[in-house]
Z-matrix of the N, CA and C atoms (Angstrom, degrees):
N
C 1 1.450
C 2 1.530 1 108.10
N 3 1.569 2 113.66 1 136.96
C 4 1.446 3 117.01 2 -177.18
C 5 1.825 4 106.20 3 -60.92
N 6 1.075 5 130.93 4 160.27
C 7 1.169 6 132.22 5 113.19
C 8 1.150 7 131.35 6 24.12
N 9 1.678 8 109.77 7 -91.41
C 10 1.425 9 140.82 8 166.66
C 11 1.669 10 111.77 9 -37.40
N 12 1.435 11 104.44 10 -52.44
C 13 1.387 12 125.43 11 -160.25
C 14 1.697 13 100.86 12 -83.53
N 15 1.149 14 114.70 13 -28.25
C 16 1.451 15 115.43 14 176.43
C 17 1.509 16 103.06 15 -75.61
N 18 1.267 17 123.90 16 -53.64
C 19 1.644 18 128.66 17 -159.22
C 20 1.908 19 79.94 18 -65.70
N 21 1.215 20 123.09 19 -77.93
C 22 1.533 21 98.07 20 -172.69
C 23 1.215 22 149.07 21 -38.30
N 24 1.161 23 111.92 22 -51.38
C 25 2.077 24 138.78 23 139.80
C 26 2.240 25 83.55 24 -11.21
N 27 1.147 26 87.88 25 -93.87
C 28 1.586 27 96.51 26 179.71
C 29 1.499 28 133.21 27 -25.12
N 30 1.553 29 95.51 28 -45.64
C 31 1.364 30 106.23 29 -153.90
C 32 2.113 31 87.24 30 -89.02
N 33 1.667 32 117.59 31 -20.10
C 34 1.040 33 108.35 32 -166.70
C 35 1.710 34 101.79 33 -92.77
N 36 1.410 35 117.95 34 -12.77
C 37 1.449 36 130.38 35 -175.01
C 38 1.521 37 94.75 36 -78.67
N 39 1.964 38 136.59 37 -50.01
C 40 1.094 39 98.37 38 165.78
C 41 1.747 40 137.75 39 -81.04
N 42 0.944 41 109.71 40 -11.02
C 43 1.564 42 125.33 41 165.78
C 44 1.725 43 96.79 42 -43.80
N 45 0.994 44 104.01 43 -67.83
C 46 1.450 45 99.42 44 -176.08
C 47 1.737 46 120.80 45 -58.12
N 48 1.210 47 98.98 46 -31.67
C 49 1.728 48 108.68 47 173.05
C 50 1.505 49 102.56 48 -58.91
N 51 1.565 50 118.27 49 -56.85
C 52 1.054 51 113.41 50 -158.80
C 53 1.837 52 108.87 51 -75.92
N 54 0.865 53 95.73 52 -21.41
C 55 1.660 54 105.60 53 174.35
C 56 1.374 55 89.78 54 -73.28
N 57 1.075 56 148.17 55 -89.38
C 58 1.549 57 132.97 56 173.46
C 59 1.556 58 134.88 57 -3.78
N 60 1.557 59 94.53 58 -54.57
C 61 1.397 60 97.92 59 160.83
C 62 1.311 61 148.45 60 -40.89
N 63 1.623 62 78.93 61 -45.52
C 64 1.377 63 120.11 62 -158.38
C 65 1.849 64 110.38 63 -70.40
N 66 1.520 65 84.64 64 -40.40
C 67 1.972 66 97.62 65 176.51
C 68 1.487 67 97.57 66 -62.49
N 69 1.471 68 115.79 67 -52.80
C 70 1.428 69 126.43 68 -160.89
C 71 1.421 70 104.19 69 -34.51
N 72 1.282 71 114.52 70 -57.38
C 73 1.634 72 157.95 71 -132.18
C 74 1.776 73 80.49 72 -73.74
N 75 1.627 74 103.87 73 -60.00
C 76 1.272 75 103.58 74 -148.97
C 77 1.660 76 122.99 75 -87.12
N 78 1.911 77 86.82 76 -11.83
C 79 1.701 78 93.21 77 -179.52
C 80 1.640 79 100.10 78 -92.68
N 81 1.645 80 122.37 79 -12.94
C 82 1.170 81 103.36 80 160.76
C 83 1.424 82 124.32 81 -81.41
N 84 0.803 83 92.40 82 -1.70
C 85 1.713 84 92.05 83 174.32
C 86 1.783 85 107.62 84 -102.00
N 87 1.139 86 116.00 85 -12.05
C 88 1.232 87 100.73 86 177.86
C 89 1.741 88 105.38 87 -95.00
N 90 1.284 89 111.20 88 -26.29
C 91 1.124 90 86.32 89 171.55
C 92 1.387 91 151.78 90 -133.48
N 93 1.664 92 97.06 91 31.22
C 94 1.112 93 111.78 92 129.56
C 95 1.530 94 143.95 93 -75.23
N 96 0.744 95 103.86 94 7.39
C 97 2.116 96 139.65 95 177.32
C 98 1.457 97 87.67 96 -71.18
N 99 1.483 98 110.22 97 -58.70
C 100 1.548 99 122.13 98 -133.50
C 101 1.845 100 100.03 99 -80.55
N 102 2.274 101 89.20 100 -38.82
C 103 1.685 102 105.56 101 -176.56
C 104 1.572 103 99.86 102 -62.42
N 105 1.491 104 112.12 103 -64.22
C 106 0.877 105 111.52 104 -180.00
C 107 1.628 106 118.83 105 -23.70
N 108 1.682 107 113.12 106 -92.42
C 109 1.498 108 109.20 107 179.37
C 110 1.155 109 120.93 108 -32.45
N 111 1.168 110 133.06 109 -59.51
C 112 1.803 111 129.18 110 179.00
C 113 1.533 112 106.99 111 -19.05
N 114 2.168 113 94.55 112 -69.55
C 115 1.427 114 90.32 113 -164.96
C 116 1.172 115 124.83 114 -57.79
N 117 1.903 116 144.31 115 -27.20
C 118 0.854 117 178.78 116 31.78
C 119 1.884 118 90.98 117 105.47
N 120 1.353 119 91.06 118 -96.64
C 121 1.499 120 101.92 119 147.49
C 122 1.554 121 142.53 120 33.57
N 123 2.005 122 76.14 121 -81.93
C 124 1.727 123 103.75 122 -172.13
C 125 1.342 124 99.80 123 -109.12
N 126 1.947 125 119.70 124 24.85
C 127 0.923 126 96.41 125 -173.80
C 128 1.285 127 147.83 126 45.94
N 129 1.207 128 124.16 127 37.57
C 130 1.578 129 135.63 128 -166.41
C 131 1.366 130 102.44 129 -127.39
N 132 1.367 131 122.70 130 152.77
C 133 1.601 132 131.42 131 -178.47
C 134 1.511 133 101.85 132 -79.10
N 135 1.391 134 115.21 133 175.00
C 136 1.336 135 122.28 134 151.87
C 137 1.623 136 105.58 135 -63.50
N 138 1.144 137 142.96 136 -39.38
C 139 1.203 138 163.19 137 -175.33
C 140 1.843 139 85.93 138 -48.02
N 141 1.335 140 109.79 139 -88.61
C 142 1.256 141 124.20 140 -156.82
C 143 1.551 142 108.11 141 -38.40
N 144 1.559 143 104.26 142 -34.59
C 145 1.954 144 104.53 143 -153.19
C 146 1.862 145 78.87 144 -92.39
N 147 1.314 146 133.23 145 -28.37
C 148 1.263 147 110.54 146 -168.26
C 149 1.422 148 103.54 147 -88.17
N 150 1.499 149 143.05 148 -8.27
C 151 1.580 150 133.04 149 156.42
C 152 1.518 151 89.74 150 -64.64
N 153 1.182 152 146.67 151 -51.45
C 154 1.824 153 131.11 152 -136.21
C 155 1.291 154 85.29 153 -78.47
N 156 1.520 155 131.69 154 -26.77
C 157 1.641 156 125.28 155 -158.25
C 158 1.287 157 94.91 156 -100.13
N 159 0.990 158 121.35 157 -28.90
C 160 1.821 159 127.70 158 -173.82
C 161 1.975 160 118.13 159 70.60
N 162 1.583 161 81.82 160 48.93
C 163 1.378 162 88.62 161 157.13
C 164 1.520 163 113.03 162 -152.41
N 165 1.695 164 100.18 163 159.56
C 166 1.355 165 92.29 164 168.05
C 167 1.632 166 151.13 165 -16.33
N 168 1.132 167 127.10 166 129.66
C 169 1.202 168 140.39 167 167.96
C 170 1.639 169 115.27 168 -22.31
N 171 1.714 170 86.37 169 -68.36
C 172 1.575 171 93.72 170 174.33
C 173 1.378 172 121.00 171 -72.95
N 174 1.360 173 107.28 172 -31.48
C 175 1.515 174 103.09 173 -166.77
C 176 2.107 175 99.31 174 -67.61
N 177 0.735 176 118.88 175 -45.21
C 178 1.712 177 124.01 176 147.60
C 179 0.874 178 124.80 177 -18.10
N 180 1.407 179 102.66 178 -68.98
C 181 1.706 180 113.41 179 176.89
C 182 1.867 181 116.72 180 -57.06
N 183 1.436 182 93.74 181 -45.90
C 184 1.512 183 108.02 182 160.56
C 185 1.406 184 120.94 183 -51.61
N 186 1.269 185 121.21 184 -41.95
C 187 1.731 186 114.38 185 164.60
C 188 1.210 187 130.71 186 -65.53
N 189 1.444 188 114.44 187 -16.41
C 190 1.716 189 121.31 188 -158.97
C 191 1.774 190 74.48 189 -115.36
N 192 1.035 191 157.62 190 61.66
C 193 1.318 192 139.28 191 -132.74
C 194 1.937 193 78.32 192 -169.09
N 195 1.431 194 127.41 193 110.71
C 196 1.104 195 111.07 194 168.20
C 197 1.842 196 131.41 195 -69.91
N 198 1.380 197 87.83 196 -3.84
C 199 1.899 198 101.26 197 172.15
C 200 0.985 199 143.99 198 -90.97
N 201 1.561 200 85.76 199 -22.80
C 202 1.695 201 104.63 200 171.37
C 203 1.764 202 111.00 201 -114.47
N 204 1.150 203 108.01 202 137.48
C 205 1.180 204 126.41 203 -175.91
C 206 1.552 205 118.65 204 -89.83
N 207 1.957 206 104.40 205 121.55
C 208 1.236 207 111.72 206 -177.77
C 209 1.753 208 111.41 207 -108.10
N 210 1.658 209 93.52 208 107.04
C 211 1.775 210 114.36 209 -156.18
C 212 1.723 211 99.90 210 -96.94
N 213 1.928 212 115.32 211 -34.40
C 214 1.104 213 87.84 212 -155.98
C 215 1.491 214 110.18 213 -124.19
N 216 1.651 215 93.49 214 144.21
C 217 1.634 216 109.19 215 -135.90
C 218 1.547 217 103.93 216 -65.23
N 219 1.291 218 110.25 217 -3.50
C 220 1.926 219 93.09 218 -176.51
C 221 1.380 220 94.57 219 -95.98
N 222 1.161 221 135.29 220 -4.87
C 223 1.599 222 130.19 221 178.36
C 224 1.501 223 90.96 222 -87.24
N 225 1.229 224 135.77 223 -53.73
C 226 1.727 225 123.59 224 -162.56
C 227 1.549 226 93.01 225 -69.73
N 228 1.337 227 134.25 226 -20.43
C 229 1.843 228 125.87 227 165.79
C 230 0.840 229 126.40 228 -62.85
N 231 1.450 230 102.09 229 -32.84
C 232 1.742 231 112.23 230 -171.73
C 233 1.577 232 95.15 231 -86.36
N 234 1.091 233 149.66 232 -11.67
C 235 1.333 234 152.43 233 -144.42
C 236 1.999 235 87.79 234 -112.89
N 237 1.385 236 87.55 235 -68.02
C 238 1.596 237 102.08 236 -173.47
C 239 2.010 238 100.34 237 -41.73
N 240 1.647 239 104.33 238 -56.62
C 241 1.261 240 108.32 239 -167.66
C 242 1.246 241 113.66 240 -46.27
N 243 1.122 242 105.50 241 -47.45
C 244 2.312 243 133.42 242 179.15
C 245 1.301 244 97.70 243 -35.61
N 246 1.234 245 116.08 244 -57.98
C 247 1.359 246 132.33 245 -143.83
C 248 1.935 247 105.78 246 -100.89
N 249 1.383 248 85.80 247 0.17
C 250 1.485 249 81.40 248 174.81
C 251 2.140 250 121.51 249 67.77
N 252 0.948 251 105.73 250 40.75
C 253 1.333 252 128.60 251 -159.86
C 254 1.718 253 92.13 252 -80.73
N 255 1.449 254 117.60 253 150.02
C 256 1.370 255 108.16 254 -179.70
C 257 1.826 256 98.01 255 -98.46
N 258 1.088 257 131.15 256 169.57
C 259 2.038 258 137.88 257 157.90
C 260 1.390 259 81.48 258 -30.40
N 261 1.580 260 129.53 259 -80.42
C 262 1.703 261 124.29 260 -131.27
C 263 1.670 262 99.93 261 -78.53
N 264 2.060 263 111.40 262 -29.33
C 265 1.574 264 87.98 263 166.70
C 266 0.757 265 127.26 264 -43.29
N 267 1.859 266 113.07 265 -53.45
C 268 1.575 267 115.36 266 -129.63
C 269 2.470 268 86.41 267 -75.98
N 270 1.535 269 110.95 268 -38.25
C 271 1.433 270 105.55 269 171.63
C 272 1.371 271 120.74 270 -39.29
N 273 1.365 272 96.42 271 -51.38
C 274 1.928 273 103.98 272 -178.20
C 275 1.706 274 102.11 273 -60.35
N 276 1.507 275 126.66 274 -30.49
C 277 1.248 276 109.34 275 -150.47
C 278 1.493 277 91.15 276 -84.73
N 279 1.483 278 118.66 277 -41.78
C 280 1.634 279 116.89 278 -171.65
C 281 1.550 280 110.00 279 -93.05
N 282 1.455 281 92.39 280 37.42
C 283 1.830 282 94.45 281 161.96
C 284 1.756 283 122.13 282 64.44
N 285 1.388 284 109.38 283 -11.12
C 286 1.308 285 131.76 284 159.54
C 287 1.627 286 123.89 285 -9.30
N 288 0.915 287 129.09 286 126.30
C 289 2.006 288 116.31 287 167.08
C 290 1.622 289 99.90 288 -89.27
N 291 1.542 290 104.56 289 109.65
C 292 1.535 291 97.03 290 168.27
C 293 1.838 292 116.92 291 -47.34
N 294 1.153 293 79.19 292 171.57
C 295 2.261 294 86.39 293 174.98
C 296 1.176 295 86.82 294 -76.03
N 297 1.701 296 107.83 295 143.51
C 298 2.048 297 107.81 296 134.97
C 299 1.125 298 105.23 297 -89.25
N 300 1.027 299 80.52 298 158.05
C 301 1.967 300 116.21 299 167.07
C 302 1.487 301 106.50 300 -20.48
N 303 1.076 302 129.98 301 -66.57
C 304 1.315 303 112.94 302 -177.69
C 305 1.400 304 126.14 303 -72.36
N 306 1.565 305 112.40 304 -11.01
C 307 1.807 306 109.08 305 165.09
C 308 1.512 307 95.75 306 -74.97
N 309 1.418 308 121.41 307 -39.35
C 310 1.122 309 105.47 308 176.88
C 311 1.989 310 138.84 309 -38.92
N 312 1.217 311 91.29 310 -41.40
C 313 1.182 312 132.72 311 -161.85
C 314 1.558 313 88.22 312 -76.28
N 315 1.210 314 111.90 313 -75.44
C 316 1.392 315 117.20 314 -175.58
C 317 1.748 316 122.25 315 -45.45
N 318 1.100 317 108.97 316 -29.10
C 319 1.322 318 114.13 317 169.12
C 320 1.349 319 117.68 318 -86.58
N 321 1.036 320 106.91 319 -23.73
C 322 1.804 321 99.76 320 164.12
C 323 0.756 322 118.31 321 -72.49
N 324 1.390 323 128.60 322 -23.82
C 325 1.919 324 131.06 323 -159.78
C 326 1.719 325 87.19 324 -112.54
N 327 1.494 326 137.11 325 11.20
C 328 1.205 327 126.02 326 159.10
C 329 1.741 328 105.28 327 -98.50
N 330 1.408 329 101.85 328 111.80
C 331 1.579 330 119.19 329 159.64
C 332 0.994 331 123.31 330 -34.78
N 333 1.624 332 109.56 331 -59.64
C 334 1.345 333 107.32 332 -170.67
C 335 2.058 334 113.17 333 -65.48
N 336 1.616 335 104.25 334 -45.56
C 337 1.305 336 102.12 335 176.93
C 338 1.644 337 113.03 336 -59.00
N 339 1.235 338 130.54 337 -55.38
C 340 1.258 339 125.24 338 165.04
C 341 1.440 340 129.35 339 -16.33
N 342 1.625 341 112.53 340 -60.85
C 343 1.322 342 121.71 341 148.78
C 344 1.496 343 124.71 342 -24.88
N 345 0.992 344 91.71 343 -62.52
C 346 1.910 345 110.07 344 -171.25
C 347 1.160 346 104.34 345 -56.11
N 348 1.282 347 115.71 346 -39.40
C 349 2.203 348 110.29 347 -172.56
C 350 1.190 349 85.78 348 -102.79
N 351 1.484 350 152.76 349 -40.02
C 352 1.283 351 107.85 350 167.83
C 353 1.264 352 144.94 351 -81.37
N 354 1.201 353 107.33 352 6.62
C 355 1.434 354 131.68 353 -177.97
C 356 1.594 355 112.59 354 -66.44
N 357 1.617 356 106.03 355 -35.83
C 358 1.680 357 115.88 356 -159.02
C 359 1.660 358 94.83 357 -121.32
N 360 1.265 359 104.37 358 14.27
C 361 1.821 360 104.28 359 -175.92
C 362 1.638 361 102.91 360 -99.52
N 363 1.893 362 100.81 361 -169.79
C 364 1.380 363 108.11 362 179.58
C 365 1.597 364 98.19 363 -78.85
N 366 1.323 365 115.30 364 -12.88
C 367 1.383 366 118.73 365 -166.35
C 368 1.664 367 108.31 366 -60.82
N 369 1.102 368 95.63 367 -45.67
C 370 1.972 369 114.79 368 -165.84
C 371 1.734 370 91.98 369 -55.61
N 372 1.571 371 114.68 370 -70.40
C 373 1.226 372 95.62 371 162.95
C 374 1.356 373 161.14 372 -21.02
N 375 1.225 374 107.28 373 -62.49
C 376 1.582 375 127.71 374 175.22
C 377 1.413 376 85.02 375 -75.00
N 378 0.974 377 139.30 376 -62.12
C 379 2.007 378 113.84 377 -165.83
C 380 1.699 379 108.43 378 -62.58
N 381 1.247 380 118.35 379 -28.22
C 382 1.424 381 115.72 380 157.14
C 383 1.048 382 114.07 381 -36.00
N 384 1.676 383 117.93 382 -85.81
C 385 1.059 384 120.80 383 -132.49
C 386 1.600 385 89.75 384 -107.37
N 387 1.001 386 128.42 385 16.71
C 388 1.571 387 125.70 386 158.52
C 389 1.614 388 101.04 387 -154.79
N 390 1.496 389 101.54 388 100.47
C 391 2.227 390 115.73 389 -163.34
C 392 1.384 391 84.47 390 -98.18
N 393 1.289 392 141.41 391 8.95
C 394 1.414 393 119.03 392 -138.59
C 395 1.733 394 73.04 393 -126.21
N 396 1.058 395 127.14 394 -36.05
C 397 1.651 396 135.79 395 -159.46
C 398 1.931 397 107.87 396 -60.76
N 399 1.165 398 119.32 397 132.18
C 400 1.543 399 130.65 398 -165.76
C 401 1.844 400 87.94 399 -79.40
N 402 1.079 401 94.18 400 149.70
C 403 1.834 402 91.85 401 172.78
C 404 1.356 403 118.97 402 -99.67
N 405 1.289 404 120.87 403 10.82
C 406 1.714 405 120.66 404 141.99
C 407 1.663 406 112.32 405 -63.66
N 408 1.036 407 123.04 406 -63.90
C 409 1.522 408 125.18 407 143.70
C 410 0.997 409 140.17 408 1.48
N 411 1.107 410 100.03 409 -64.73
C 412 1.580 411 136.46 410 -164.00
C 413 2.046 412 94.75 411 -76.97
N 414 1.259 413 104.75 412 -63.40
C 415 1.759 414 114.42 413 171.56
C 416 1.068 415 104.44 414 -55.45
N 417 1.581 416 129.86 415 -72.06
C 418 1.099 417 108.23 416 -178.18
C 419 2.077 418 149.54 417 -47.16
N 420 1.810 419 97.68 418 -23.65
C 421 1.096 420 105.97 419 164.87
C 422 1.574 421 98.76 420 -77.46
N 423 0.918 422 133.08 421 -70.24
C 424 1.492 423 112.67 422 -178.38
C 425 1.497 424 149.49 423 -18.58
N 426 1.895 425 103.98 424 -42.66
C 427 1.220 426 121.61 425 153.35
C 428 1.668 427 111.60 426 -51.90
N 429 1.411 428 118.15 427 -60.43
C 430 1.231 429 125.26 428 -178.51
C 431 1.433 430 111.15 429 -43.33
N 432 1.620 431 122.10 430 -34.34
C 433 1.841 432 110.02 431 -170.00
C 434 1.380 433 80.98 432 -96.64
N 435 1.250 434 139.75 433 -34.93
C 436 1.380 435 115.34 434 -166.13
C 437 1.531 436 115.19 435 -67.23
N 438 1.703 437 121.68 436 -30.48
C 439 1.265 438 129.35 437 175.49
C 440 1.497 439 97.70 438 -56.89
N 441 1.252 440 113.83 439 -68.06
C 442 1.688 441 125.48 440 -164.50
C 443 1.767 442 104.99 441 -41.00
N 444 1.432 443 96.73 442 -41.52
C 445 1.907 444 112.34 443 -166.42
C 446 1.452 445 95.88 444 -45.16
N 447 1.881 446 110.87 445 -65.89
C 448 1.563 447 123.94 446 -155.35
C 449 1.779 448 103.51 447 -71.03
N 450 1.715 449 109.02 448 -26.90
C 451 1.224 450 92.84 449 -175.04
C 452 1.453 451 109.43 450 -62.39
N 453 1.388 452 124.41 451 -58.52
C 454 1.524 453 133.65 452 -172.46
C 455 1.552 454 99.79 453 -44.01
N 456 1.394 455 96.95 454 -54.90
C 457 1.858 456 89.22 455 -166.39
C 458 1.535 457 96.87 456 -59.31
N 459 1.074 458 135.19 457 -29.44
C 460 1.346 459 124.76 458 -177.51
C 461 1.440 460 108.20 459 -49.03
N 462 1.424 461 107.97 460 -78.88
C 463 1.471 462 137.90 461 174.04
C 464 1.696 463 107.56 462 -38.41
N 465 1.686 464 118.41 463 -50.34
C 466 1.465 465 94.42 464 153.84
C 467 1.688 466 154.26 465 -65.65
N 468 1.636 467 85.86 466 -13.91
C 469 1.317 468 108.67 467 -177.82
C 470 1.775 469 100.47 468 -84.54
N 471 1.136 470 119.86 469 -27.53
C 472 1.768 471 119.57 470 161.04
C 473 1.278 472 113.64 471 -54.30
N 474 1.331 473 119.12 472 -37.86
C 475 1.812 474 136.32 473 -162.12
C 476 1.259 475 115.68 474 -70.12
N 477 1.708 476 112.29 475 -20.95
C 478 1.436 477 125.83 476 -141.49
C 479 1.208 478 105.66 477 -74.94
């Protein structure tokens, strides 16, 4: 390889680093932007969201921290979860392509996946332990604990 041909090779390997960076740079900043405002928000301390996650103060403080970098993904869930984050935030926050409609689609009309989330849900339960229950019913009590869930967590997340 020339010379010439090496310094470019090179010169295009950091171009690409720095373009790397550069995303890094910007999804940490966006979304801790995003943690940030929520908590802000809900009125809650750094204090408050790092007991709900069950970690340190600092180590918290260290995530919302524009220097230090928050990489690993079950801590930005547990953060998102804290914070009361909806499915399409927590996608929007990690830069995600929501599904369309027809992945949508497609996973409903797969059996086997269907199974799988209801298998490990509140759903699996309640059809257990009440087989007898119509699944209009069945949704509608569900809406009802899920409303009840966000109100409290709301109302606890005021308490904090």
């Amino acid at each position: 390889m020339k010379k010439e041909e090496l310094w470019c090779a090179s010169y295009e390997n950091n171009d690409m680093g720095k373009k790397e960076k550069d995303l890094e740079q910007e999804f940490q900043r966006r979304l801790k932007g995003k943690i940030r405002e929520r908590r802000k928000g809900l009125k809650l301390r750094q204090a408050d969201v790092a007991k709900a996650v069950g970690v340190s103060l600092d180590t918290y403080q260290h995530w919302e921290s524009p220097s230090q970098p928050l990489n690993n993904l079950f801590d930005i869930l547990s953060v998102c979860q804290a914070l009361g984050f909806s499915s399409a935030e927590v996608v929007d926050v990690l830069g995600l392509v929501p599904l369309t409609p027809s992945e949508i689609k497609a996973v409903c009309q797969d059996g086997d996946m269907l199974k799988s989330i209801q298998g490990n849900t509140i759903y699996s339960v309640i059809r257990e332990k009440c087989p007898d229950i119509d699944d209009f019913t069945l949704e509608r009590l569900l809406v009802l604990i899920f409303k009840e869930r966000f109100k409290r967590f709301g109302n606890r997340q005021g308490k904090l």
